[in-house]
C-alpha positions as CSV (number, residue, x, y, z in Angstrom):
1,X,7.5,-24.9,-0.8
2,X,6.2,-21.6,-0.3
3,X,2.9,-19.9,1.0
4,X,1.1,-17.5,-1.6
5,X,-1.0,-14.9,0.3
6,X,-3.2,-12.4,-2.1
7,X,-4.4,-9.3,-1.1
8,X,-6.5,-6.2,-2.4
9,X,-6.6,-2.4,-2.6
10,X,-9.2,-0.5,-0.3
11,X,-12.3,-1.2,-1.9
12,X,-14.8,-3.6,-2.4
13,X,-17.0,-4.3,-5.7
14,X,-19.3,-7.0,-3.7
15,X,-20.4,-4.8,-1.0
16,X,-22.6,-1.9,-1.9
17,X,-22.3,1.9,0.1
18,X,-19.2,0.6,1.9
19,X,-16.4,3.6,0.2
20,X,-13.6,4.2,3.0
21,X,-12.7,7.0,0.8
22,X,-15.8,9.7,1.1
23,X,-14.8,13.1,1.3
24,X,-15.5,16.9,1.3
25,X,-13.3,19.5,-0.6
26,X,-11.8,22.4,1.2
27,X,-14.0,24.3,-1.9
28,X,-17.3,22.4,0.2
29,X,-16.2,23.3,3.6
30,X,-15.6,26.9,2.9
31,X,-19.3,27.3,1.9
32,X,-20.4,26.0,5.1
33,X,-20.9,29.1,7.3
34,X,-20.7,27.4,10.6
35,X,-17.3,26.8,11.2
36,X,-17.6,24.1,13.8
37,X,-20.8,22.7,11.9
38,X,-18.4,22.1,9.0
39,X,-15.6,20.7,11.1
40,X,-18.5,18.1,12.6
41,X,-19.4,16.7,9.4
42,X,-15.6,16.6,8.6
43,X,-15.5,13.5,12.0
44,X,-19.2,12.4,10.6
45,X,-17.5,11.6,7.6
46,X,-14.6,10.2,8.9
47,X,-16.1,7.7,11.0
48,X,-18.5,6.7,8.1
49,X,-15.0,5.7,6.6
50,X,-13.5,3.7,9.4
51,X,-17.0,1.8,9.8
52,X,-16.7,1.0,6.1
53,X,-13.1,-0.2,6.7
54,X,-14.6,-2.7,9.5
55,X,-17.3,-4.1,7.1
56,X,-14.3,-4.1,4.6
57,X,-12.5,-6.6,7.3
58,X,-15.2,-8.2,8.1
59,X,-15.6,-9.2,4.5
60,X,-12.6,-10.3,4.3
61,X,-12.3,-12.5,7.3
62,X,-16.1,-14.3,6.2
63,X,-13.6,-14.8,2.9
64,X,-10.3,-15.7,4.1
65,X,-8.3,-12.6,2.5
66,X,-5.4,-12.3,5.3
67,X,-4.2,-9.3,3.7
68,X,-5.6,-5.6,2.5
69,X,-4.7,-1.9,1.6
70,X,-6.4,0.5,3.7
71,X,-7.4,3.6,2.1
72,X,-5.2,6.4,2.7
73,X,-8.6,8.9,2.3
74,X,-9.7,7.9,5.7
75,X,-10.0,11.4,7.1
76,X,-10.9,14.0,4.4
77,X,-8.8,17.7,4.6
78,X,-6.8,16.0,7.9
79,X,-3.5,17.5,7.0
80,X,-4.8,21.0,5.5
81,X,-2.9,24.1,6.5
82,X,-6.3,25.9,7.7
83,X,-7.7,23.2,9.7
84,X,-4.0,22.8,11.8
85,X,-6.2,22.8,15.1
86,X,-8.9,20.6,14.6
87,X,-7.7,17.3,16.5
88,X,-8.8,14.9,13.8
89,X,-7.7,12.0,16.0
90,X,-10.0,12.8,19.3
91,X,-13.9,12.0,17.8
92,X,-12.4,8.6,16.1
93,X,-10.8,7.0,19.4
94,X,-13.5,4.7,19.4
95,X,-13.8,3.9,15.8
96,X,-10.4,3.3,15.8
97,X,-10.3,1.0,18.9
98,X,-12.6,-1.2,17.0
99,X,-11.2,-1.9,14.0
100,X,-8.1,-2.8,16.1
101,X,-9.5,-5.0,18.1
102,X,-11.2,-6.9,15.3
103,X,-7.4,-7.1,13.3
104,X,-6.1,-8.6,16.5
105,X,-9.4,-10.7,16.6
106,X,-8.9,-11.7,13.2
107,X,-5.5,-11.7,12.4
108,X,-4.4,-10.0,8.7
109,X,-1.8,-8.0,7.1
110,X,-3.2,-4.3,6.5
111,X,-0.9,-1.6,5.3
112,X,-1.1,1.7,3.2
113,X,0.0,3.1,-0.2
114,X,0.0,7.1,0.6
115,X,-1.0,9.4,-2.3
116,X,1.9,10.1,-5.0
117,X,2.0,13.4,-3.6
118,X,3.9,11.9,-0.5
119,X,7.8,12.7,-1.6
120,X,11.0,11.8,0.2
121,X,13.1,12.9,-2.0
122,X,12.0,16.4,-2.9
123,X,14.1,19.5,-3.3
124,X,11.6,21.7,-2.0
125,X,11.6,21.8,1.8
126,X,7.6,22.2,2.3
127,X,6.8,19.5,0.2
128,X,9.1,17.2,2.5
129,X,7.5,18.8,5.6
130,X,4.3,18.2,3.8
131,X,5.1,14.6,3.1
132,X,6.4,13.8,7.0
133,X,3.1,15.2,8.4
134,X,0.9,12.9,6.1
135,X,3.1,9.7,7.2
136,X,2.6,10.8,11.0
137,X,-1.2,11.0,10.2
138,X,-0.8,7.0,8.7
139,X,1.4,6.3,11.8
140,X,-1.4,8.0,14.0
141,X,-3.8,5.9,12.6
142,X,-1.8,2.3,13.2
143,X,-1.2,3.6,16.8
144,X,-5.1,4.0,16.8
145,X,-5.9,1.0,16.1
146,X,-2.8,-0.8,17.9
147,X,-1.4,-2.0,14.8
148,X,2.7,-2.8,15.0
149,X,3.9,0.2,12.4
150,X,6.9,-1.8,10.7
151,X,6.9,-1.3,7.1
152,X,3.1,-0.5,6.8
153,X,3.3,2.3,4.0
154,X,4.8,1.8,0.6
155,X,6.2,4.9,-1.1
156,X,7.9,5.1,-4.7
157,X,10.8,7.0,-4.2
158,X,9.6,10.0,-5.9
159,X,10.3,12.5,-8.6
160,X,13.3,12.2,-11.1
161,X,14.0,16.0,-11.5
162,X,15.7,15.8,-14.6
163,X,19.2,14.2,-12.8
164,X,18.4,10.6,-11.9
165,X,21.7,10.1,-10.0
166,X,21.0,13.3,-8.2
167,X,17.6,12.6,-7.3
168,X,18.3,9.0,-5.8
169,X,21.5,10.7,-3.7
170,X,18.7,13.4,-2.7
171,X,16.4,10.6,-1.0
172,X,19.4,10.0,1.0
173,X,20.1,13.1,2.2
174,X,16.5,13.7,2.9
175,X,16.3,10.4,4.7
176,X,18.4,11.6,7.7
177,X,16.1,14.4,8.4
178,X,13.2,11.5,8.4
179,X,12.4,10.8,12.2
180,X,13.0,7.3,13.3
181,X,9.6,6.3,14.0
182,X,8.5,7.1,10.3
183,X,11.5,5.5,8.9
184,X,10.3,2.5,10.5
185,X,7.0,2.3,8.5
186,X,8.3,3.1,4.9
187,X,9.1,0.2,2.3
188,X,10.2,1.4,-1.2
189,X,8.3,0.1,-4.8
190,X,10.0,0.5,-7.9
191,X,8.0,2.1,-10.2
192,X,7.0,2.5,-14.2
193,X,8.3,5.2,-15.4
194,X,11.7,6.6,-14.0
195,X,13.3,4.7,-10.7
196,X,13.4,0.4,-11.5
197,X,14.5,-2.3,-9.9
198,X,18.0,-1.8,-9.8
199,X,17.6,2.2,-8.3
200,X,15.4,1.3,-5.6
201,X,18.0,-1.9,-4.8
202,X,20.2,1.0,-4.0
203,X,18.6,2.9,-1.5
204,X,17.0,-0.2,-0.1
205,X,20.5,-2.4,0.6
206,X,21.9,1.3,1.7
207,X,19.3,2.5,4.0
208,X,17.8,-0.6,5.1
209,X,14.6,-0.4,3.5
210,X,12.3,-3.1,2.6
211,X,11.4,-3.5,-1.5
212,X,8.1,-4.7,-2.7
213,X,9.2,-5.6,-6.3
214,X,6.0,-4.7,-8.6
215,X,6.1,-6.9,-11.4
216,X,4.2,-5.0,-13.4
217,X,6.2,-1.7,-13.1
218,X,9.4,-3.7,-14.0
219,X,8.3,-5.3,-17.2
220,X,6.7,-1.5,-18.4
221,X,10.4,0.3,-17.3
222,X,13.5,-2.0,-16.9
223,X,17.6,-1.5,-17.6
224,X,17.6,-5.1,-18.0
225,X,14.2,-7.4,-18.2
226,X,16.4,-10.0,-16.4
227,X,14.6,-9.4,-12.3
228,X,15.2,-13.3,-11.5
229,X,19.7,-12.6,-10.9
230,X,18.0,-9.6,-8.3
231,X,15.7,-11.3,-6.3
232,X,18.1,-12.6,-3.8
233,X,18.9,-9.1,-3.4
234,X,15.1,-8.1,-3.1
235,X,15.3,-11.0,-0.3
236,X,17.6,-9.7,1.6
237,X,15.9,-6.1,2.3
238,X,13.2,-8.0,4.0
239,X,15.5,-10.3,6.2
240,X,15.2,-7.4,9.2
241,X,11.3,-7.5,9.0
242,X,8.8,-9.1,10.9
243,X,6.7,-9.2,8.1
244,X,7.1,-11.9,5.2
245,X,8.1,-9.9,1.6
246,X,5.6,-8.3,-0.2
247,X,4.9,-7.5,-3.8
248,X,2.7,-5.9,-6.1
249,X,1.0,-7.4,-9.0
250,X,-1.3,-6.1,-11.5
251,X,-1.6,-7.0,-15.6
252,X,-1.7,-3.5,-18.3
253,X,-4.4,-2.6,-19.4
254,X,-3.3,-3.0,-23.0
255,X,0.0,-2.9,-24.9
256,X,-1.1,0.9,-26.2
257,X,-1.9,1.5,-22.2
258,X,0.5,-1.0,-21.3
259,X,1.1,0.7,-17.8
260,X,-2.4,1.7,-16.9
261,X,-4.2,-1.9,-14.9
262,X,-6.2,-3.5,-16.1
263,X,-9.7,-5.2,-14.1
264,X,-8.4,-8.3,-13.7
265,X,-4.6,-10.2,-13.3
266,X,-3.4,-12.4,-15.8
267,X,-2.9,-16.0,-14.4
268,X,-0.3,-16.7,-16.8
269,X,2.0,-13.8,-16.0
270,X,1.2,-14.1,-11.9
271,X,2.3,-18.4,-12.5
272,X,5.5,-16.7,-14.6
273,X,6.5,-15.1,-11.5
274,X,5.4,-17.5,-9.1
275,X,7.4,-20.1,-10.8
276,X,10.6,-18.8,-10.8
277,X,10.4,-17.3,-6.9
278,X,8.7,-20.9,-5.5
279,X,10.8,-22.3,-2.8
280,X,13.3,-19.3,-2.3
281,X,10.9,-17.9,0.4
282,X,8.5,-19.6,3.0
283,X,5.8,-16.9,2.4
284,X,5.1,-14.0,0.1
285,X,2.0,-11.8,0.3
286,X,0.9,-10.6,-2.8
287,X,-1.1,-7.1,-3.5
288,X,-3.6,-7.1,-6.5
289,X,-4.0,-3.9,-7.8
290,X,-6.6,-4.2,-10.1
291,X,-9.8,-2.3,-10.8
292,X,-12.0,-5.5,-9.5
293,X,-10.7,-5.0,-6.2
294,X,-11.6,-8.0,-4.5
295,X,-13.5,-9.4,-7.3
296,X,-9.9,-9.7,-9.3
297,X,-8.7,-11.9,-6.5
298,X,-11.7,-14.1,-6.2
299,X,-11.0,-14.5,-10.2
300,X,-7.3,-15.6,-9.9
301,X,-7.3,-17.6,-6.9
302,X,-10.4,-19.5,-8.9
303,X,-7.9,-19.6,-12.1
304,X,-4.6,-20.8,-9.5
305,X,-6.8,-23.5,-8.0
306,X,-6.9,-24.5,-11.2
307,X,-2.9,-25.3,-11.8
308,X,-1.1,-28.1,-11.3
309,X,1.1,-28.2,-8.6
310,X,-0.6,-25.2,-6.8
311,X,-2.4,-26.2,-3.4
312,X,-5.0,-24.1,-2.2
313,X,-5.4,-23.4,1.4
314,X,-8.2,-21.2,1.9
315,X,-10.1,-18.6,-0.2
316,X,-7.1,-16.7,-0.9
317,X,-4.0,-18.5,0.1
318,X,-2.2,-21.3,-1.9
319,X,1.1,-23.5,-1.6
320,X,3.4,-23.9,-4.5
């Protein structure tokens, strides 16, 4: 048997005014002729976020979702190269504190998916630089709130730069230069359109890194449709985590926008999977990334309840 956990992205479409992701462009705080004025509405905002993010978990505890994406928008312009002394961290101690202590209150599994802009294995030494700073600003966060760091961001492994083969051996020559701490948190997706299954296989099983196999990146950009010979292989990259395995799911849009998700998950392709991987693992949490948000996992764990040999638990956990 094995324990199905579902999960969802940031948002919510059931609660109104509740965005963790408000912001203010750079464009918006120039124009603001008060410098520290500007930089106060900067922590106004922020906190606004993080108290979103606890009705978000409190949401989802009243609802029994163990597991959710935090936005990686939390702190608008944190990382900007003209705000490098404003202590971002400072005015949201408190904020921070609390959503801790109502994860450790009410146990769940959060993580983050940093922006695509977020690049390990970039030729251009800024970018990298740039990348590092915004995982120690996801690290800060989890060490704000007192949330373990293992494996809490998932990264795709980045840009193909013309030379596959080159780019994947570039990851690992960028890795070294990756402090331990922030190695720590990374686990690596395969994704839709240049790096699959098999190339993130490699860097996982080589550098130790966790894979969250997204089923709907693999059937839009595959060597070989076959995933099922791998997954003991995917399996494996988890066996040093504390966490149980993760993956992604999501259904396309369309077959025109076949990569592009679509609102809701299609049962049929989620029981496809779940069929094949039943029994292999005692628990597997599963991320929906769909444009319903938490009204796409309310649907399919409505549609699971409905399959034979499927056992619900709670609102968003089953047995198979």
């Amino acid at each position: 048997m094995t324990i199905v956990r579902l999960g969802y992205v940031a948002m919510s479409i059931e609660l109104q005014n509740c965005s963790p992701s408000q912001t203010m462009t750079f464009a918006q705080f120039k124009r603001l002729n008060d410098r520290e004025a500007a930089i106060r509405k900067l922590e106004r905002i922020a906190a606004s976020n993080l108290e979103n993010c606890l009705r978000l978990l409190k949401h989802n505890a009243a609802n029994s979702i163990h597991f959710f994406r935090l936005s990686s928008r939390l702190i608008p312009l944190a990382n900007h190269e003209e705000l490098s002394d404003w202590n971002y961290l400072r005015p949201l101690k408190d904020p921070l504190k609390r959503l801790g202590q109502y994860i450790k209150e009410h146990p769940s599994r959060i993580d983050f998916h940093p922006d695509h802009f977020v690049v390990l294995n970039t030729p251009q030494e800024e970018t990298l630089r740039t990348s590092l700073k915004t995982l120690a600003l996801h690290k800060a966060l989890l060490k704000g709130m007192n949330v373990d760091t293992e494996h809490r961001c998932v990264l795709h492994v980045g840009g193909g730069y013309e030379d596959k083969e080159k780019a994947l051996e570039l990851f690992i020559e960028n890795w070294g230069l990756v402090p331990q701490s922030i190695q720590r948190m990374v686990m690596l997706e395969n994704d839709d359109t240049t790096f699959t299954l098999k190339d993130t296989l490699y860097l996982c099983e080589k550098l130790g890194i966790p894979l969250v196999f997204d089923y709907h990146h693999h059937l839009a950009h595959h060597e070989d449709s076959d995933w099922e010979s791998e997954w003991v292989r995917v399996v494996k990259t988890w066996e040093s985590s504390q966490l149980p395995i993760k993956m992604h799911i999501s259904s396309p849009r369309s077959e025109k926008e076949f990569r592009a998700h679509a609102d809701y998950v299609d049962v049929s392709s989620f029981i496809t999977f779940l069929n094949e991987i039943k029994g292999t693992i005692p628990e597997i949490h599963c991320m929906i990334e769909a444009k319903q948000k938490d009204g796409a996992l309310f649907r399919l764990a409505e549609e699971l309840n409905e399959v034979k040999g499927i056992t619900r638990i709670d609102t968003s956990s089953f047995e198979i």
